[in-house]
PDB file of N, CA, C and O in Angstrom, chain B, residues numbered from 101:
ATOM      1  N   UNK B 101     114.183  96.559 129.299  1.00  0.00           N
ATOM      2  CA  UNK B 101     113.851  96.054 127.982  1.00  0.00           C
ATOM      3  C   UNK B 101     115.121  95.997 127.137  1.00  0.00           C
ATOM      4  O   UNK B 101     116.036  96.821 127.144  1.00  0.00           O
ATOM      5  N   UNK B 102     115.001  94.665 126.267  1.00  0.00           N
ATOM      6  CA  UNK B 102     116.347  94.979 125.495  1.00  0.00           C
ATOM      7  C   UNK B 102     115.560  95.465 123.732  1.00  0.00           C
ATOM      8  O   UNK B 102     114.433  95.734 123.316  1.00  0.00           O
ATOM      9  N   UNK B 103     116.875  95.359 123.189  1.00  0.00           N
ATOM     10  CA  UNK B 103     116.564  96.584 121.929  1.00  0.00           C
ATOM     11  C   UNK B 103     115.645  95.246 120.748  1.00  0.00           C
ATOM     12  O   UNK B 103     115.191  95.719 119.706  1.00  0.00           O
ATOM     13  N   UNK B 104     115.481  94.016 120.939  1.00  0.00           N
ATOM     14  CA  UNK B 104     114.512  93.649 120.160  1.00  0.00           C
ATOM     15  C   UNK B 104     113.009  93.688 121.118  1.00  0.00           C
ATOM     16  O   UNK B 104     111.923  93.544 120.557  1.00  0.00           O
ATOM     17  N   UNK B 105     113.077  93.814 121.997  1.00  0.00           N
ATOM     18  CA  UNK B 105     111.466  93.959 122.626  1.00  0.00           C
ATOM     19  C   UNK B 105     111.174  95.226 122.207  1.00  0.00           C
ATOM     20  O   UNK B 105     110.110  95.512 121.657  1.00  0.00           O
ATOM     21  N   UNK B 106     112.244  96.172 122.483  1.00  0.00           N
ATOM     22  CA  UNK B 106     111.734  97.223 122.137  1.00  0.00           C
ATOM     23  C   UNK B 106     111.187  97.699 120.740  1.00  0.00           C
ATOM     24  O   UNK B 106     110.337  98.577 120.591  1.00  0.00           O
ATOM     25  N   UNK B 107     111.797  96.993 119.748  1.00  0.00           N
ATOM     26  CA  UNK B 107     111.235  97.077 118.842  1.00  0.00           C
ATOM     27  C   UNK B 107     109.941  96.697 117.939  1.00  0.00           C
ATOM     28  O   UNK B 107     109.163  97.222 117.143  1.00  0.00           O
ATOM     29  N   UNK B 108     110.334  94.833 118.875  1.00  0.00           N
ATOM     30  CA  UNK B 108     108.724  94.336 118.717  1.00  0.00           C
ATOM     31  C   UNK B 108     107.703  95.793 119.146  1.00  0.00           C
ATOM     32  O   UNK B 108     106.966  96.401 118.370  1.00  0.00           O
ATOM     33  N   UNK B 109     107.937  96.083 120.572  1.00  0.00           N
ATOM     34  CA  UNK B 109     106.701  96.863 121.309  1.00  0.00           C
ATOM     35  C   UNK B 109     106.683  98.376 119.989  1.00  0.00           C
ATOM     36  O   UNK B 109     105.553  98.841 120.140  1.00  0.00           O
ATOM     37  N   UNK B 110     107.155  98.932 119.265  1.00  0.00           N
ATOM     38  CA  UNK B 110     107.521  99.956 118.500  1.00  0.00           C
ATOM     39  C   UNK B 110     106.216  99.062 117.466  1.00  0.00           C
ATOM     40  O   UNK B 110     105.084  98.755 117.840  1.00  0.00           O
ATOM     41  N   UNK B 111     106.484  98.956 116.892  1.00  0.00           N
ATOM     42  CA  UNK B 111     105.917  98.321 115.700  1.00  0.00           C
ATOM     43  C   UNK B 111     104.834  97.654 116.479  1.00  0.00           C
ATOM     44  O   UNK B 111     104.240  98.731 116.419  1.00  0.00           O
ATOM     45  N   UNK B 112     103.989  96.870 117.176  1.00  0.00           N
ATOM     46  CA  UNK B 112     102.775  97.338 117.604  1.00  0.00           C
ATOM     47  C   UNK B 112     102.150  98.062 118.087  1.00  0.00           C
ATOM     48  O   UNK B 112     100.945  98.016 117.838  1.00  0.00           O
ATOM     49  N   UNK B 113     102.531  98.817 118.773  1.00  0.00           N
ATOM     50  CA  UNK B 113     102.342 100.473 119.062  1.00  0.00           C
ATOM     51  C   UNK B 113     101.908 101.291 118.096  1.00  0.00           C
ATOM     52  O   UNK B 113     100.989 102.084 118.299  1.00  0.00           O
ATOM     53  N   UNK B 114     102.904 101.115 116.240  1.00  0.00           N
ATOM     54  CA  UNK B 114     102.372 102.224 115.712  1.00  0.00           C
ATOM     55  C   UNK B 114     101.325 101.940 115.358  1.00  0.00           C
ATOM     56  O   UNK B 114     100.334 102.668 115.416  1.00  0.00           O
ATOM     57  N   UNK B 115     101.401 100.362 114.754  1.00  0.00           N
ATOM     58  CA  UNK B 115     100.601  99.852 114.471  1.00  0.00           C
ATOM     59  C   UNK B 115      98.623  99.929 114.661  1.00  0.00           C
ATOM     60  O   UNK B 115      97.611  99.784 113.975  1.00  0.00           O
ATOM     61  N   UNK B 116      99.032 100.252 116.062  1.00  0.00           N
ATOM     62  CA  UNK B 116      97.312 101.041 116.826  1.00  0.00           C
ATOM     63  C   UNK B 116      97.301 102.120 116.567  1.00  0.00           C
ATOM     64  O   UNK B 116      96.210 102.572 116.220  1.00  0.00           O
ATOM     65  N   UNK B 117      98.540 103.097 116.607  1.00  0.00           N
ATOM     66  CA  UNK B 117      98.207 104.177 116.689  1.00  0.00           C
ATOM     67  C   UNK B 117      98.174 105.254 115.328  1.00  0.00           C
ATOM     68  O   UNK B 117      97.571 106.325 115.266  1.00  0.00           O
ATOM     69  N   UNK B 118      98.994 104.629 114.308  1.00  0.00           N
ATOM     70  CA  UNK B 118      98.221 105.093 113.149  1.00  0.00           C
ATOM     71  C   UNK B 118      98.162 104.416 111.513  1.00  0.00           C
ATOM     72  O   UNK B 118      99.320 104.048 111.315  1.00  0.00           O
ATOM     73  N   UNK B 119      97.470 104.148 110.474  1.00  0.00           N
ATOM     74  CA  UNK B 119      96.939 103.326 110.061  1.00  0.00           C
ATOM     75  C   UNK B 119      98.122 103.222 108.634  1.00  0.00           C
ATOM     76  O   UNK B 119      97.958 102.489 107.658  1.00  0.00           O
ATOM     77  N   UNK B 120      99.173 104.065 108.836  1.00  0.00           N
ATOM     78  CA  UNK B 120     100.389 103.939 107.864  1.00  0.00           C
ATOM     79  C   UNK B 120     100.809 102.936 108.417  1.00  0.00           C
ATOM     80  O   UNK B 120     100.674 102.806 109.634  1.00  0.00           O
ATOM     81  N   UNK B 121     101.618 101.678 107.398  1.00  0.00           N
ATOM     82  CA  UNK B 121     102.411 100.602 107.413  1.00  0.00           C
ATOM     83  C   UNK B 121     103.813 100.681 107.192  1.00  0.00           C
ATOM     84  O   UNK B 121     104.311 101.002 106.113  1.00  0.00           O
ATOM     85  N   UNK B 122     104.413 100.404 108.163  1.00  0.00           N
ATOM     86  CA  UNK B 122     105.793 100.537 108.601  1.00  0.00           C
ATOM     87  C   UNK B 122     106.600  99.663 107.430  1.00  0.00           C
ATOM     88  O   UNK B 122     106.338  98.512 107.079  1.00  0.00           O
ATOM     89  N   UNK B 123     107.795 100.648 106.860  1.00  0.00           N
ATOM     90  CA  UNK B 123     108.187 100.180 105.877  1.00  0.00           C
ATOM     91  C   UNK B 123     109.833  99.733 106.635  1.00  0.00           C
ATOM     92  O   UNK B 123     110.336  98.660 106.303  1.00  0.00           O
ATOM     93  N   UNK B 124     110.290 100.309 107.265  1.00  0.00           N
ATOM     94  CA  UNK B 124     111.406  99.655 108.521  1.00  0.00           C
ATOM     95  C   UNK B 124     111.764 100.339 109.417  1.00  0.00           C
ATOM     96  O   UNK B 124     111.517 101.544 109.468  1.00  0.00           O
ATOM     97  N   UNK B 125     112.406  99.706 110.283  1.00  0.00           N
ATOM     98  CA  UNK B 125     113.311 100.524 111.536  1.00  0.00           C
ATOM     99  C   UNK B 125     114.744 100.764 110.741  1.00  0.00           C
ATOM    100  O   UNK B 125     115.389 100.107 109.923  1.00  0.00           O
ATOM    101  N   UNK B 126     114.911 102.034 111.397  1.00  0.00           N
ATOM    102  CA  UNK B 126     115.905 103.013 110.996  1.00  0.00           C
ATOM    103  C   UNK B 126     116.967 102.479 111.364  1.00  0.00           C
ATOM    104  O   UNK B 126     117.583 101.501 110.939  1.00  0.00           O
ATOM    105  N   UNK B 127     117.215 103.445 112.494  1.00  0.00           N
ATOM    106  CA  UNK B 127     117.946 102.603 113.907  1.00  0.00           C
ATOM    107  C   UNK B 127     117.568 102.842 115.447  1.00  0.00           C
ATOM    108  O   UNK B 127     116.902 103.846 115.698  1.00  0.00           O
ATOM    109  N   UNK B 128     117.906 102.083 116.383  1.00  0.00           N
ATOM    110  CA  UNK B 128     117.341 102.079 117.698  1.00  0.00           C
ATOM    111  C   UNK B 128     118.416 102.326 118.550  1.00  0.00           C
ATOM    112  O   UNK B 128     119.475 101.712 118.420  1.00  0.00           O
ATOM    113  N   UNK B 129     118.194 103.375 119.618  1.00  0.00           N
ATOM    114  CA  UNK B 129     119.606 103.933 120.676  1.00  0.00           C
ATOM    115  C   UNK B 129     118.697 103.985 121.873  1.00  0.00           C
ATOM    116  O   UNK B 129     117.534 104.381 121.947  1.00  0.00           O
ATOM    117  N   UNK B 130     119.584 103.441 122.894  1.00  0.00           N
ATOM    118  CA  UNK B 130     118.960 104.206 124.425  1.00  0.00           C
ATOM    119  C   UNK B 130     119.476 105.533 124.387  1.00  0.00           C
ATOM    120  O   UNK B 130     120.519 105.875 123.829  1.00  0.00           O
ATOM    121  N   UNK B 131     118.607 106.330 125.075  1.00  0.00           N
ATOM    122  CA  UNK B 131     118.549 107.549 125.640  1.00  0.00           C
ATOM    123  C   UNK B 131     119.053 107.740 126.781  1.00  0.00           C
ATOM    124  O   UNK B 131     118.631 107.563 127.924  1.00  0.00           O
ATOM    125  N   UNK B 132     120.406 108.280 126.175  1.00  0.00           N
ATOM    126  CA  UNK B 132     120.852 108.148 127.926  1.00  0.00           C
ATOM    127  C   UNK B 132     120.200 109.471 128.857  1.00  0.00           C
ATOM    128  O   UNK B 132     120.211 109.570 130.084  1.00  0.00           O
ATOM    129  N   UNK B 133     119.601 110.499 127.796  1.00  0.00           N
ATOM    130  CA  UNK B 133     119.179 111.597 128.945  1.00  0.00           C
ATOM    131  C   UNK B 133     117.490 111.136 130.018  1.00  0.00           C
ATOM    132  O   UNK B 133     117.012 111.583 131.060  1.00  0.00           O
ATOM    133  N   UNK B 134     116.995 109.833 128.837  1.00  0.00           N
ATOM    134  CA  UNK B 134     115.712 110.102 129.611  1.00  0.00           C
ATOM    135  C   UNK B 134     115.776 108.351 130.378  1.00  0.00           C
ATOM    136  O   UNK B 134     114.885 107.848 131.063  1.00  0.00           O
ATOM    137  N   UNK B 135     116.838 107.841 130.068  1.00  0.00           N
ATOM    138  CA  UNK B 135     116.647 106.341 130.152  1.00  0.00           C
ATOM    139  C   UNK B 135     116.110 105.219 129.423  1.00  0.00           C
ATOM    140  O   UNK B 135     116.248 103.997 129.363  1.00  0.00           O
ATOM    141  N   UNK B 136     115.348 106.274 128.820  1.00  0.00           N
ATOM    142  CA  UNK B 136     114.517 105.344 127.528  1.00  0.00           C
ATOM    143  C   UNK B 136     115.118 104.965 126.378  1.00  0.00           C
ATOM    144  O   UNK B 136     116.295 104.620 126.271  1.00  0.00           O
ATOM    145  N   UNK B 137     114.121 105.046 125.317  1.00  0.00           N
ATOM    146  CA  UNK B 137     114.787 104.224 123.631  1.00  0.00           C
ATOM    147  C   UNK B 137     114.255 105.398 122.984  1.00  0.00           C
ATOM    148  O   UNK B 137     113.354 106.187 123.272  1.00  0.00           O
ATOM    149  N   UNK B 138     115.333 105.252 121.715  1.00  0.00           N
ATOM    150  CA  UNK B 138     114.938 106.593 120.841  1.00  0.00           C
ATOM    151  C   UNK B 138     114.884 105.558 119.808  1.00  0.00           C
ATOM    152  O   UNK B 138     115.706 104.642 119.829  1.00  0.00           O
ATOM    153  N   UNK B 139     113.896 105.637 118.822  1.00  0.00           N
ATOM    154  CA  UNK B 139     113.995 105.104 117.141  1.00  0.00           C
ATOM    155  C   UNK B 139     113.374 105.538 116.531  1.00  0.00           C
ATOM    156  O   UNK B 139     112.281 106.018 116.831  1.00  0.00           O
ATOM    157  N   UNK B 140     114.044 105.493 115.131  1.00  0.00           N
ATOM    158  CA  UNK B 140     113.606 105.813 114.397  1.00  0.00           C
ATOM    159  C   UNK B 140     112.913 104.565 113.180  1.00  0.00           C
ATOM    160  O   UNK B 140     113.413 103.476 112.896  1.00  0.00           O
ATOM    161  N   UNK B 141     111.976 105.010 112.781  1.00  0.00           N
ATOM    162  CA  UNK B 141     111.152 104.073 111.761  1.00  0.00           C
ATOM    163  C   UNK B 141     110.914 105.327 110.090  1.00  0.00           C
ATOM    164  O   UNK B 141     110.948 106.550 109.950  1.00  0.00           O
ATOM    165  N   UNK B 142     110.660 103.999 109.021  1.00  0.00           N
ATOM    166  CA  UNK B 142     109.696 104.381 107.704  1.00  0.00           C
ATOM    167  C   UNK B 142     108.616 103.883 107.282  1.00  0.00           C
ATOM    168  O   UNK B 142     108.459 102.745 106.840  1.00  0.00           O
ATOM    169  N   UNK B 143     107.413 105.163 107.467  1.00  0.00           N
ATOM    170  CA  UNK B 143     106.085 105.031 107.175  1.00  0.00           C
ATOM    171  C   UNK B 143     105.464 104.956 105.975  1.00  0.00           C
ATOM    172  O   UNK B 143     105.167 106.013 105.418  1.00  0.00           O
ATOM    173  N   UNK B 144     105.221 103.973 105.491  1.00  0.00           N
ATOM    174  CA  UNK B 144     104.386 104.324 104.101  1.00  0.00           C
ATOM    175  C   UNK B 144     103.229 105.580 104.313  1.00  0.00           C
ATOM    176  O   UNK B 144     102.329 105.733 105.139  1.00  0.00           O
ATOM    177  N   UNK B 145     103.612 106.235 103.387  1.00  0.00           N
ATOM    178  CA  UNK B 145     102.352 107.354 103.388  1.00  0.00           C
ATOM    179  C   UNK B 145     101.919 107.482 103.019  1.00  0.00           C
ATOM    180  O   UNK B 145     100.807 107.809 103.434  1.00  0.00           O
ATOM    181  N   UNK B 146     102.349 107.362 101.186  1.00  0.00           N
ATOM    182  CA  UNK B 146     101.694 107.517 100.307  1.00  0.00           C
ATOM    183  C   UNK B 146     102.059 106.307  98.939  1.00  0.00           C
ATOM    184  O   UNK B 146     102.990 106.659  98.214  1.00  0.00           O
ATOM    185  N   UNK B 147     101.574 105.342  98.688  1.00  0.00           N
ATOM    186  CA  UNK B 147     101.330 104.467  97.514  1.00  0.00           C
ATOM    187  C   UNK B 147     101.408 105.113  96.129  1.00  0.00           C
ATOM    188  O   UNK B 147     100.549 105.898  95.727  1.00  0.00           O
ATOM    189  N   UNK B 148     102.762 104.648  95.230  1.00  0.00           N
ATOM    190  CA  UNK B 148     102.133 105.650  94.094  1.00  0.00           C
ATOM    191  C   UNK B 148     103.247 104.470  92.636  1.00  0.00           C
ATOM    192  O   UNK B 148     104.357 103.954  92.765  1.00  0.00           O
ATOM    193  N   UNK B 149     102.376 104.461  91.544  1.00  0.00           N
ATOM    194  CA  UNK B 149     102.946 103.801  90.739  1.00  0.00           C
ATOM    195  C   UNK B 149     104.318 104.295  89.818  1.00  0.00           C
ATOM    196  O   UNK B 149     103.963 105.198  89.060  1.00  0.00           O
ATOM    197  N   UNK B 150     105.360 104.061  89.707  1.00  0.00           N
ATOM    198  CA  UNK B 150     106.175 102.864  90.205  1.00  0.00           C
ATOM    199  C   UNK B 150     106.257 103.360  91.821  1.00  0.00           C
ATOM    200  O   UNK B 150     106.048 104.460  92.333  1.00  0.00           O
ATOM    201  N   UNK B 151     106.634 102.117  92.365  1.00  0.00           N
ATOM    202  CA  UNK B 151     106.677 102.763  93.654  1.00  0.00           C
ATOM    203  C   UNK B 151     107.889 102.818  94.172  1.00  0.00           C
ATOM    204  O   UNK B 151     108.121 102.532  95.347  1.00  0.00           O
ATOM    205  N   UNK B 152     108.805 103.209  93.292  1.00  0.00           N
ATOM    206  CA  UNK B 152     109.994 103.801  93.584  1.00  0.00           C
ATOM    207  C   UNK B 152     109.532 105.657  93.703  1.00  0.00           C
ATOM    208  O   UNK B 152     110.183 106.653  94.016  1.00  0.00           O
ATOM    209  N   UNK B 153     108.511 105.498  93.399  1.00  0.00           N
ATOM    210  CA  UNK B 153     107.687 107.214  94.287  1.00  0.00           C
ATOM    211  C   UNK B 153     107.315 107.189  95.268  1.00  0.00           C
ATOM    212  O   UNK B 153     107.266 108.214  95.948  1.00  0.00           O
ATOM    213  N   UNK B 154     106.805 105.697  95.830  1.00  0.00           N
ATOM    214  CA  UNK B 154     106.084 106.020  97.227  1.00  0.00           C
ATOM    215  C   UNK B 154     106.638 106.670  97.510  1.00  0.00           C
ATOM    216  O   UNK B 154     107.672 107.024  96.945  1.00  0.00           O
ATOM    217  N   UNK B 155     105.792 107.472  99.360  1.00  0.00           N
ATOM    218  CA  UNK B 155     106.412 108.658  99.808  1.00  0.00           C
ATOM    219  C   UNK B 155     106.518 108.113 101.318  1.00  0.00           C
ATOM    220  O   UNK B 155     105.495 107.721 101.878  1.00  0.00           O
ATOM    221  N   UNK B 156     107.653 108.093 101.915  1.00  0.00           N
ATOM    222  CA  UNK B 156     107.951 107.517 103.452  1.00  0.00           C
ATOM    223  C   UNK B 156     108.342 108.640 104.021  1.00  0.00           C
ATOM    224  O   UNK B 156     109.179 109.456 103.636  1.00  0.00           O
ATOM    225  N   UNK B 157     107.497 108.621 105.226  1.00  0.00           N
ATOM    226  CA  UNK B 157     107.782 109.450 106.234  1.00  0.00           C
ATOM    227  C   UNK B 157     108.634 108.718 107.126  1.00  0.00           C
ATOM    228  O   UNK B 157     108.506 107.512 107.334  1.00  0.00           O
ATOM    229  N   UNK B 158     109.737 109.647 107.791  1.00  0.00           N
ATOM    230  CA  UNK B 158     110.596 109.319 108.406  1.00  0.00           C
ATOM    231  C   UNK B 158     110.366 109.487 110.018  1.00  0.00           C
ATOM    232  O   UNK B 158     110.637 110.624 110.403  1.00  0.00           O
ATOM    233  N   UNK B 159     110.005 108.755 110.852  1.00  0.00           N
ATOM    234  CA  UNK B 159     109.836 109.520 112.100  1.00  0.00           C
ATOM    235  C   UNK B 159     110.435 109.009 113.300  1.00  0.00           C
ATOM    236  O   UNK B 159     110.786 107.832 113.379  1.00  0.00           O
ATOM    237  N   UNK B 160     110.592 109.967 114.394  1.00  0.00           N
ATOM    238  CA  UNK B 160     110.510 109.584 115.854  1.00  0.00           C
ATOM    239  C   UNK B 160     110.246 108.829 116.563  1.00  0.00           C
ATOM    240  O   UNK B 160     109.088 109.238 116.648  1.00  0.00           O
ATOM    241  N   UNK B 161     110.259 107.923 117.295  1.00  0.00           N
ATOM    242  CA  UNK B 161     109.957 107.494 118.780  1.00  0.00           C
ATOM    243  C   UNK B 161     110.780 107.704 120.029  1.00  0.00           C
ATOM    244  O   UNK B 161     112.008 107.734 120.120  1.00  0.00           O
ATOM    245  N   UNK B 162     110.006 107.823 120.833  1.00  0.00           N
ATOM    246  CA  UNK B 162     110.872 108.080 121.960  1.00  0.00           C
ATOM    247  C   UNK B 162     109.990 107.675 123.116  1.00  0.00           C
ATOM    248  O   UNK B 162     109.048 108.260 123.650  1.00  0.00           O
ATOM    249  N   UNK B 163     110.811 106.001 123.455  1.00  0.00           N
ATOM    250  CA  UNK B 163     109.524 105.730 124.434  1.00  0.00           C
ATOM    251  C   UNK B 163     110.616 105.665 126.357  1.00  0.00           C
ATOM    252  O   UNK B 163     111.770 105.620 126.785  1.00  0.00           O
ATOM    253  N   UNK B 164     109.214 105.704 126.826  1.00  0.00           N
ATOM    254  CA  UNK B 164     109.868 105.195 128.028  1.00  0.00           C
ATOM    255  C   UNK B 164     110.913 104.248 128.567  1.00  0.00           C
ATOM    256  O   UNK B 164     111.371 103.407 127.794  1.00  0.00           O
ATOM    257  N   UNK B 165     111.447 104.313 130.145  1.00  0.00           N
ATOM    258  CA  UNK B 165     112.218 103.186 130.270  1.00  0.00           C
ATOM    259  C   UNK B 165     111.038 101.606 130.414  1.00  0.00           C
ATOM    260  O   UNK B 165     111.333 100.451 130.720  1.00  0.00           O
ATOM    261  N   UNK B 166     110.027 102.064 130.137  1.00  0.00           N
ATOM    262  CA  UNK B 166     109.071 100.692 130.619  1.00  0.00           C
ATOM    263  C   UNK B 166     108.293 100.637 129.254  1.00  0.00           C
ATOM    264  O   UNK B 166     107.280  99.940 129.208  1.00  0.00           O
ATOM    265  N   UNK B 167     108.733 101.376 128.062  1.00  0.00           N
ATOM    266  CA  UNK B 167     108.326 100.900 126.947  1.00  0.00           C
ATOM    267  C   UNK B 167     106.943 101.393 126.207  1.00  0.00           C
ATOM    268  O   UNK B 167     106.612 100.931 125.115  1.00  0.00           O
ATOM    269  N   UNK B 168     106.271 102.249 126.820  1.00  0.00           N
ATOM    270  CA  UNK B 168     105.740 103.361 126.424  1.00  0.00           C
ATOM    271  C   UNK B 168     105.820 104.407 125.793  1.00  0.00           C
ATOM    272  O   UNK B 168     106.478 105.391 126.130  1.00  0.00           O
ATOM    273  N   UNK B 169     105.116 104.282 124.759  1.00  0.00           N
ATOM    274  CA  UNK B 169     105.637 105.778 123.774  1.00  0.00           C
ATOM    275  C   UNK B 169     105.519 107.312 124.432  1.00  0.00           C
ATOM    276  O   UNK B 169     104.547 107.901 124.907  1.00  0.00           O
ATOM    277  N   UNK B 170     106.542 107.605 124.306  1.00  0.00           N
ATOM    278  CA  UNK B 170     106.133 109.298 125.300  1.00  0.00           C
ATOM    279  C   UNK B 170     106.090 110.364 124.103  1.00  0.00           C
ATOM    280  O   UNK B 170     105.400 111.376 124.219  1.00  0.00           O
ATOM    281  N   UNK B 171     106.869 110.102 122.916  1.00  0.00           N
ATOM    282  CA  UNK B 171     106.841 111.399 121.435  1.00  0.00           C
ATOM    283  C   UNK B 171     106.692 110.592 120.506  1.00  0.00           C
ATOM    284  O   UNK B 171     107.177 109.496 120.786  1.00  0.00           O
ATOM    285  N   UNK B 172     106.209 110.651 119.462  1.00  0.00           N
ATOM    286  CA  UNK B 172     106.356 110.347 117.932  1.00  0.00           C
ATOM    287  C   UNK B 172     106.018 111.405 116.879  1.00  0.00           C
ATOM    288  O   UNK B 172     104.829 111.703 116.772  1.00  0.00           O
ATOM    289  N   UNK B 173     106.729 111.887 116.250  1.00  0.00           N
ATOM    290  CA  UNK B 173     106.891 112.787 115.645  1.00  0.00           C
ATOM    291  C   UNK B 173     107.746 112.718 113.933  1.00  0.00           C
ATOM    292  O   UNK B 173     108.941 112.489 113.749  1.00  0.00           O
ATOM    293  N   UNK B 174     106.852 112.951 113.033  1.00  0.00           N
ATOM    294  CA  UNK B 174     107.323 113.189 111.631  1.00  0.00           C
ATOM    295  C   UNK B 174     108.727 113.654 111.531  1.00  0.00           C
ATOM    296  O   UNK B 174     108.728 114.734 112.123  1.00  0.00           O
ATOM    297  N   UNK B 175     109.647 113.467 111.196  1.00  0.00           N
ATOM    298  CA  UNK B 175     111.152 114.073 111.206  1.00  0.00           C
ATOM    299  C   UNK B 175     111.302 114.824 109.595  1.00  0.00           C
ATOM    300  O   UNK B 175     111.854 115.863 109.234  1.00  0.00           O
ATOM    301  N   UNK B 176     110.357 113.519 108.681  1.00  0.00           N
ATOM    302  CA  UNK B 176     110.975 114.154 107.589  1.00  0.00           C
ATOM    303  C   UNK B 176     109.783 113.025 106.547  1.00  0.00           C
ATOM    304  O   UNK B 176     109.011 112.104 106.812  1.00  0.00           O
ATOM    305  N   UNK B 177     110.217 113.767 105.292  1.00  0.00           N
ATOM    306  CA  UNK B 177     109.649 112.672 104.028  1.00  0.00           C
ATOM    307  C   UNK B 177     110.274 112.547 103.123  1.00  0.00           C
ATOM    308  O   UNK B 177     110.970 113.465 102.690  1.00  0.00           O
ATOM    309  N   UNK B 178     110.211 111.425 102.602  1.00  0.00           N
ATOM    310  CA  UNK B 178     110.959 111.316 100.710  1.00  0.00           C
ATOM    311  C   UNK B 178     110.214 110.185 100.320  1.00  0.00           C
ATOM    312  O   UNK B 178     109.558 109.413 101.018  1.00  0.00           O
ATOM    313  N   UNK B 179     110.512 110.205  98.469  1.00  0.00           N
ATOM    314  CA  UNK B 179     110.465 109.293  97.817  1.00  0.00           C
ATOM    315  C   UNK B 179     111.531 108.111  98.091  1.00  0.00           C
ATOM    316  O   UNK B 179     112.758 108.182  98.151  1.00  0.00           O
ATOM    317  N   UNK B 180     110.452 106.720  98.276  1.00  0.00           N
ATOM    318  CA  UNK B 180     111.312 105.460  98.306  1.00  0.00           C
ATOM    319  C   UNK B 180     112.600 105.436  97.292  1.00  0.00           C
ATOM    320  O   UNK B 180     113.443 104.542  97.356  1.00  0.00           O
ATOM    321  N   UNK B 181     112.650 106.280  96.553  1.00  0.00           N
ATOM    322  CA  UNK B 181     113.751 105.974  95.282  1.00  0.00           C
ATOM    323  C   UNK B 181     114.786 106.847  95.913  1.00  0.00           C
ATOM    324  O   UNK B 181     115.903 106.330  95.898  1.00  0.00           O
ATOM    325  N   UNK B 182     114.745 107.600  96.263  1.00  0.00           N
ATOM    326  CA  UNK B 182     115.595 108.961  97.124  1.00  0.00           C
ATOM    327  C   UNK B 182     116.679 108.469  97.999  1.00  0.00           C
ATOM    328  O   UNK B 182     116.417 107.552  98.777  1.00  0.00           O
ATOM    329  N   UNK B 183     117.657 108.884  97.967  1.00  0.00           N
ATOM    330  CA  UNK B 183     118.830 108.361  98.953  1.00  0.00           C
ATOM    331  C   UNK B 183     118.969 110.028  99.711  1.00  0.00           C
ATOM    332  O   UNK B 183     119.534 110.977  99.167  1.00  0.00           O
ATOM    333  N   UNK B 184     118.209 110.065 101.259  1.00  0.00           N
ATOM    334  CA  UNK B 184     118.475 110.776 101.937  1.00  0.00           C
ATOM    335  C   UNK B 184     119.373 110.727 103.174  1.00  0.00           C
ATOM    336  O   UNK B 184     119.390 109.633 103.738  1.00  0.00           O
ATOM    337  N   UNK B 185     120.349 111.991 103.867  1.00  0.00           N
ATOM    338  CA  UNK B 185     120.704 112.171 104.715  1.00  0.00           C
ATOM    339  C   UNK B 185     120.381 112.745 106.090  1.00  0.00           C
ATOM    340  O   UNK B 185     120.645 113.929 106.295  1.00  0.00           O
ATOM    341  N   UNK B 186     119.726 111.860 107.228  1.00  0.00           N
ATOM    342  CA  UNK B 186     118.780 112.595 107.654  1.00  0.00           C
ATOM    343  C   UNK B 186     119.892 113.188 109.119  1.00  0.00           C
ATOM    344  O   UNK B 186     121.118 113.202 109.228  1.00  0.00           O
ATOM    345  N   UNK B 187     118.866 113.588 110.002  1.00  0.00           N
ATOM    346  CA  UNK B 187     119.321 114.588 110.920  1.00  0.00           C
ATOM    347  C   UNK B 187     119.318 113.647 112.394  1.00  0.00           C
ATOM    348  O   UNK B 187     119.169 114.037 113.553  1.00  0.00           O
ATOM    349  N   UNK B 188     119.465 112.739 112.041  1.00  0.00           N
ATOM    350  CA  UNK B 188     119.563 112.013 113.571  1.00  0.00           C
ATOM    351  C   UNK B 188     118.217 111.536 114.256  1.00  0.00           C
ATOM    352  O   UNK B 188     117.130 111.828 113.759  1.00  0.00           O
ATOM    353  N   UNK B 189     118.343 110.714 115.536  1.00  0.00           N
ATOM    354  CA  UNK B 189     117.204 111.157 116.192  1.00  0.00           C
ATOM    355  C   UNK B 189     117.988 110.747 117.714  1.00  0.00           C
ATOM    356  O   UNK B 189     117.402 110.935 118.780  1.00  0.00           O
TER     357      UNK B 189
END
C-alpha cells in the first residue's frame, strides 16, 4: 500500500468504527518494526461555541502491512485553539 491508500483506508475505517468526525491527518510513517503504517489523526470530540474550544482528540493508528487496523488509541486532547506539542507516534 502506498501512503495515500493508506490513508484513504484510515479515514474509512474510523469512520465505521467510531462516530467522531475526523478533523485531519497528523502525519503518516511506515513502521519499520511491524511493516505496517503508523498515523496519526484529529477527532472531533467535542463541539463547543466558539469553536476555537472544540475539543480534538489526538490519536493512534497502527495498521497492518495489508491495511488493517491492529491499535487505535487516544494519545491525547486539546482545544482546537491550543497549539500543542505532542509525543510522536
Amino acid at each position: 500500500m502506498n501512503i495515500r491508500e493508506v490513508l484513504e483506508k484510515v479515514k474509512k475505517e474510523l469512520a465505521e468504527l467510531t462516530p467522531l468526525k475526523l478533523n485531519t491527518v497528523i502525519g503518516a510513517s511506515k513502521d519499520e518494526e511491524s511493516g505496517g503504517w503508523k498515523v496519526m489523526v484529529e477527532l472531533l470530540e467535542k463541539v463547543s461555541i466558539p469553536d476555537s474550544m472544540d475539543l480534538l482528540g489526538i490519536y493512534g493508528v497502527l495498521l497492518s502491512e495489508e491495511g488493517e487496523i491492529m491499535r487505535f488509541e487516544r494519545k491525547g486532547i486539546r482545544k482546537r485553539g491550543d497549539v500543542e506539542q505532542g509525543e510522536g507516534y
